[in-house]
C-alpha positions as CSV (number, residue, x, y, z in Angstrom):
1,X,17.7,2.1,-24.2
2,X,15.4,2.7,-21.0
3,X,12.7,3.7,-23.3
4,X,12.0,3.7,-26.9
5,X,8.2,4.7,-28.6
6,X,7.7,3.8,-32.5
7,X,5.1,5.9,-34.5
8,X,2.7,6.6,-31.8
9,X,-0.3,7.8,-33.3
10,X,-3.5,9.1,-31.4
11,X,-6.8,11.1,-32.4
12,X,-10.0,12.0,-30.6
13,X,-13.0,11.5,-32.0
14,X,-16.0,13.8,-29.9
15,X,-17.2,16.1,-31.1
16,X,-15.3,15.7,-34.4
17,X,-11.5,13.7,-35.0
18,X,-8.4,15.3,-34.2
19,X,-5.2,14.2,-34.4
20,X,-2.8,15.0,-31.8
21,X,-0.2,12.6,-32.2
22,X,0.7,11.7,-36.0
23,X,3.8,8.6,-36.2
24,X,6.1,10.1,-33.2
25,X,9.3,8.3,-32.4
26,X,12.1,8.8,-29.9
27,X,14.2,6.8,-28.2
28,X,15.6,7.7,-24.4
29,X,18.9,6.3,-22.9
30,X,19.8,5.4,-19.4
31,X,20.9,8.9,-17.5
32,X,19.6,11.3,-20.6
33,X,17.2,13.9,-20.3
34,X,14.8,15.5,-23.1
35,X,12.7,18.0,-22.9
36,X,9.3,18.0,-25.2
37,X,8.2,21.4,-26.2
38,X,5.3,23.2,-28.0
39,X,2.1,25.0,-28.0
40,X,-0.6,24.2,-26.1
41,X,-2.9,21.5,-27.7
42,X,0.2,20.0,-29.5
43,X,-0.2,16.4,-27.7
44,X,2.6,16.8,-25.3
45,X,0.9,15.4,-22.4
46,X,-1.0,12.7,-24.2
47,X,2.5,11.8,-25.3
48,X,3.9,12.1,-21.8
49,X,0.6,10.0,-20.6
50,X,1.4,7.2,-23.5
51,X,5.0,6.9,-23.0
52,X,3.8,6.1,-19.1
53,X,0.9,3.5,-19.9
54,X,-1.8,6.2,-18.9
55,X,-3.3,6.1,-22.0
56,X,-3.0,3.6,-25.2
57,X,-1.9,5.2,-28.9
58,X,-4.0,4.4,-31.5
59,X,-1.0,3.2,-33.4
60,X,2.9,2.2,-32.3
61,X,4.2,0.5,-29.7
62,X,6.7,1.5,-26.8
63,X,9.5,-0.3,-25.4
64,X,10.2,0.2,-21.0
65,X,13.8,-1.6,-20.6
66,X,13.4,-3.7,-23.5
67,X,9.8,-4.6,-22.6
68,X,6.8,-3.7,-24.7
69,X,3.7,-2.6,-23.3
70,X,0.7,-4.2,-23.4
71,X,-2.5,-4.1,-21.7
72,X,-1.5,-7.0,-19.3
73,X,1.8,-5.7,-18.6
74,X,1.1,-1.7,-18.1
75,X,0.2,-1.7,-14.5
76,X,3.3,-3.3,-13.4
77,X,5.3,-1.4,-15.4
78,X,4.2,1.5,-14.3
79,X,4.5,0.6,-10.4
80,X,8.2,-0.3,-10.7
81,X,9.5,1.0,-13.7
82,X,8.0,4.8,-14.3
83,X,7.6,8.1,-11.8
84,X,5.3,10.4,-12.6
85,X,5.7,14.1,-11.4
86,X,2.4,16.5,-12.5
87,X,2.1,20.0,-12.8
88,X,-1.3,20.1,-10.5
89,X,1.0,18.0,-8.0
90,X,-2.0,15.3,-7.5
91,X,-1.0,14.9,-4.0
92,X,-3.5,13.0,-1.0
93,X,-4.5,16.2,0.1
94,X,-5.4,14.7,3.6
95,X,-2.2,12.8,4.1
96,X,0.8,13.9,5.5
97,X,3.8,14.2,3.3
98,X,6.0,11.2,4.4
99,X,2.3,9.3,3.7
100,X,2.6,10.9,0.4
101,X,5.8,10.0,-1.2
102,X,5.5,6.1,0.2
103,X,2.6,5.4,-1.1
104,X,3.7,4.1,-4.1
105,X,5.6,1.8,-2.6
106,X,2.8,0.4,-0.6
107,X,0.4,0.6,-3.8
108,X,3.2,-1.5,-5.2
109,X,3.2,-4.0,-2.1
110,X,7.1,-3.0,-1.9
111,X,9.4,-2.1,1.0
112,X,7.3,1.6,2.9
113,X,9.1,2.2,6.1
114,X,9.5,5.9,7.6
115,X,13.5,5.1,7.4
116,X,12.8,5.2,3.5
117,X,10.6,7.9,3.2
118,X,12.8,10.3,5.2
119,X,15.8,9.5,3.5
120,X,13.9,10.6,0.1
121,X,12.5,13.7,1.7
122,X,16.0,14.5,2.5
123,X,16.7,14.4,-0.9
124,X,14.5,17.0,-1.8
125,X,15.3,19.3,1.7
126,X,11.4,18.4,3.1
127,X,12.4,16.2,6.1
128,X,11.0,19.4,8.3
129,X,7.6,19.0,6.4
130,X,7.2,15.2,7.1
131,X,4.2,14.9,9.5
132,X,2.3,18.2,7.9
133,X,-0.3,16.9,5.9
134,X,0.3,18.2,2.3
135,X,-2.6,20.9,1.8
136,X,-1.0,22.7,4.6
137,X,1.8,22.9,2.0
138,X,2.8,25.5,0.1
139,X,2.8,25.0,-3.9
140,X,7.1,24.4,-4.2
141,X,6.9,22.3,-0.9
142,X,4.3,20.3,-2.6
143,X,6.5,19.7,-5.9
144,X,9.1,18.9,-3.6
145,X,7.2,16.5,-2.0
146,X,6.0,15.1,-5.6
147,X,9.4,14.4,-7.1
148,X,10.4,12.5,-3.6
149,X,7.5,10.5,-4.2
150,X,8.1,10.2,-7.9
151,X,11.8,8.6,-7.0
152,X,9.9,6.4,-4.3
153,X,10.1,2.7,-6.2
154,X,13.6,3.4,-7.8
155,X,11.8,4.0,-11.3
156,X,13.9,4.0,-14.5
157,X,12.2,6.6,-15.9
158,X,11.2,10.0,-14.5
159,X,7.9,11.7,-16.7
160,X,7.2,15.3,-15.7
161,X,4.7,17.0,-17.2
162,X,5.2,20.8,-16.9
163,X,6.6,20.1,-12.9
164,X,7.6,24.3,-12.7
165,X,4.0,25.3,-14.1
166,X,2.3,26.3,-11.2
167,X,5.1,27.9,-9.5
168,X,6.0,31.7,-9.7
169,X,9.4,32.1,-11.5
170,X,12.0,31.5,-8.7
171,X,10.3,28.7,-7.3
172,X,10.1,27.1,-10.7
173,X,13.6,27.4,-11.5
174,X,14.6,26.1,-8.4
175,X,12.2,22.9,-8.3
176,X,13.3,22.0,-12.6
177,X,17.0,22.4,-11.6
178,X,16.5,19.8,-8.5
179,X,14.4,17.4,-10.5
180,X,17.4,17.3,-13.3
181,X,19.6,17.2,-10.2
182,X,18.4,14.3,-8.7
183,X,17.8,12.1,-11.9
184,X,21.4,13.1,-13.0
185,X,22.7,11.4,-9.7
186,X,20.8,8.4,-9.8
187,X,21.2,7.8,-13.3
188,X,17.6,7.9,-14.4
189,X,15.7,9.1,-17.5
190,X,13.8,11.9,-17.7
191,X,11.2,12.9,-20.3
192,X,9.9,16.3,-19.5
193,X,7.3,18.3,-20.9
194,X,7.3,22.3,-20.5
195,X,6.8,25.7,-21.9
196,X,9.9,26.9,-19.4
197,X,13.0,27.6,-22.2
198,X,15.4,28.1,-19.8
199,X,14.6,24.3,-17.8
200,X,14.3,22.7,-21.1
201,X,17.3,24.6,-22.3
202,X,18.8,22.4,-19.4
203,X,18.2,19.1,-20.8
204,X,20.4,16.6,-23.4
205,X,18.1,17.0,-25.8
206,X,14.7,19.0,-26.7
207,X,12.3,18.0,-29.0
208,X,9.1,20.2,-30.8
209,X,5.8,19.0,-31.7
């Protein structure tokens, strides 16, 4: 299993406690994608932002490639074993793109040459857009740009949290079938959270919290 969470648990306590997040267990397998759906305030991204060390559960433990996560161990796991796509994009507004999608691999101290970035920009049809810094962008260029930097550091595991939210409708369909495009070919995991039926339609499996 590339990924595997047993009863995660999690509540927030200001101004009064509220459970989000009540014994939730899945397990993900290499090349499978699954889609996490429900209303908003359910705990899908506090899921998404446990199952990718962002955040601690209050209870349960997760598994990356057979390795639990601890407090000593999250960082790196994170760096070389997860890729994060975001809804708001949380792009380096002043850099350009190519900038953008290496710079995990130089947070991680790993291989950042332009010969890289390029060939992952290619992947996502944004080699045209390489030198424009990214607020020049428009919002599908910049998801683009986000799921090439995402797939930077070879990650096992792709988590994208609602990646077709702040698109208009053909944008988002377009950017959700690339993202499950790109992980299919690689053979990566994706956990995805979204409100978009038709993308999590799309998926191996859906869940509902």
């Amino acid at each position: 299993m590339t990924l595997v969470a047993n009863g995660l648990s999690k509540s927030f306590h200001y101004p009064e406690k509220i459970t989000v997040l009540s014994d939730i267990s899945l397990e993900v397998k290499k090349g499978e994608s699954i889609a996490i759906c429900g209303r908003s305030g359910s705990g899908k991204t506090t899921l998404l932002h446990i199952l990718g060390t962002l955040e601690k559960a209050d209870n349960g433990e997760v598994f990356i490639q057979g390795q639990k996560v601890t407090s000593q161990n999250a960082a790196s796991l994170r760096q070389h074993l997860i890729g994060f796509v975001f809804q708001s994009y949380n792009l380096l507004e002043d850099f350009t793109a190519l900038e953008n999608v290496l710079m995990p691999a130089r947070i991680a101290r790993m291989s950042a040459d332009r010969t890289k970035g390029m060939k992952l920009l290619e992947q996502v049809r944004m080699t045209h857009r390489a030198d424009f810094p990214v607020k020049l962008l428009s919002g599908g260029e910049r998801q683009r740009i986000a799921i090439a930097r995402a797939l930077c550091n070879n990650p096992e595991v792709i988590l994208a949290d609602e990646p077709s939210g702040n698109l208009d409708a053909a944008n988002g369909k377009i950017i959700g079938s690339l993202l499950l495009s790109l992980v299919r070919e690689r053979g990566k995991s994706l956990i995805l959270v979204t409100h978009d039926e038709q993308l999590a339609s799309l998926c191996n499996r859906r869940y509902s919290l």
